[in-house]
C-alpha positions in Angstrom: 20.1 -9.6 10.8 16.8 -7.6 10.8 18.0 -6.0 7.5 18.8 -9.3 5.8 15.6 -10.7 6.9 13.7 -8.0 5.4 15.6 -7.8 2.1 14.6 -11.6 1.9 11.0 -10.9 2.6 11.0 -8.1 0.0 12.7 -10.2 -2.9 10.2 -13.2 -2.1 7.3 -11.0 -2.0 8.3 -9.7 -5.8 6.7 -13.1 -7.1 3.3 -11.9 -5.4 3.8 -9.2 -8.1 2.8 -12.1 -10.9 -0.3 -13.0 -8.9 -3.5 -10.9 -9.6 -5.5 -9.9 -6.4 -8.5 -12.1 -5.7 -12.0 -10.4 -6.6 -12.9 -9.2 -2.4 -9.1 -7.9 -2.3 -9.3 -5.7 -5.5 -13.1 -4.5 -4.2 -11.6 -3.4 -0.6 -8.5 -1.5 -2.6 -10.9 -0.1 -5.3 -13.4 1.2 -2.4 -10.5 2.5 -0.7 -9.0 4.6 -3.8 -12.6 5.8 -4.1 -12.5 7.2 -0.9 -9.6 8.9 -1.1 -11.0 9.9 -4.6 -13.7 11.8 -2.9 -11.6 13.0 0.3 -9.1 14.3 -1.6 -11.0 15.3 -4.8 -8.2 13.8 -7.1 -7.9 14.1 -10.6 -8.9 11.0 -12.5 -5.4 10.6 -14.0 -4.1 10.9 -10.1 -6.7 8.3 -9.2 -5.7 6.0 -11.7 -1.8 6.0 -10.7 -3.0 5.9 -7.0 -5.2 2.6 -7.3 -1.8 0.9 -9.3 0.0 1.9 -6.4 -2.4 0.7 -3.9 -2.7 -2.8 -5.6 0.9 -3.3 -5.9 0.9 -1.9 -2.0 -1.9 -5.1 -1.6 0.2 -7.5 -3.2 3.6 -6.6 -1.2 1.3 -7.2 2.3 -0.1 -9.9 0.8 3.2 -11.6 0.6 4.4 -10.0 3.8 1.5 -11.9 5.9 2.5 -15.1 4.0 6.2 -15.2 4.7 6.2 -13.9 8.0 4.9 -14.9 11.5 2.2 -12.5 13.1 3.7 -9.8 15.6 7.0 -10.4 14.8 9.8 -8.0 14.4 10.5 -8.9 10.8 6.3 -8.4 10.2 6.7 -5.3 11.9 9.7 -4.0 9.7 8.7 -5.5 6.8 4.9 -3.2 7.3 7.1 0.0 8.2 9.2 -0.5 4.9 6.0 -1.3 2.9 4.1 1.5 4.2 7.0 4.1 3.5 7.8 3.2 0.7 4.4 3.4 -0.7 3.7 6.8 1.4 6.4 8.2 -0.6 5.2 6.9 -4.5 1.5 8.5 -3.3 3.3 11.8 -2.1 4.6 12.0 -5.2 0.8 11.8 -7.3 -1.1 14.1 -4.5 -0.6 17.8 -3.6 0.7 18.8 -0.2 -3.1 20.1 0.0 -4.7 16.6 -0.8 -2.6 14.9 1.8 -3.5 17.2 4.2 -7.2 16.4 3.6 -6.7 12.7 3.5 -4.8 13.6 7.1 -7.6 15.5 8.2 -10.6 13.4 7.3 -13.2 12.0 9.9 -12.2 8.8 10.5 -14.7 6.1 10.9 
């Protein structure tokens, strides 16, 4: 049921994908990409792929809040899909030795 739930989530939040960010939310993911930027000394062709993924990661939890009720299961699924799925696409862009920087940082 927790599957099916999920799957329905995911397709709903796929018409978040038409809607653009609002100014604040692209700011906080373009601040974020910068950091990593600098953390992880990227490439500027790697930062670019990263801050698409990252907004496309924005719009899917955008759509996630929307549809689904705050500390619930499904929320809680639906944020541990998201946040593999886009763990994976940024593993793909960074080296093992940029992740393990990002990993490493000093958090604030």
């Amino acid at each position: 049921m927790k599957k099916l739930v999920l799957a329905l989530v995911l397709m709903i939040s796929i018409n978040a994908f038409a809607q653009d960010l609002k100014p604040k939310q692209k700011q906080k993911v373009e601040a974020t990409v910068d950091n990593m930027a600098e953390v992880m000394e990227l490439s500027a062709d790697q930062k670019a792929k990263i801050l698409d993924i990252k907004i496309e990661q924005e719009k899917e939890r955008i759509a996630i809040v929307s549809k689904t009720e705050k500390g619930s299961d499904e929320r809680k699924a639906a944020f541990t899909e998201l946040y593999k799925k886009y763990g994976k696409k940024q593993k793909e862009i960074v080296t093992p030795e940029q992740q393990k920087k990002w990993k490493n940082r000093p958090k604030e």
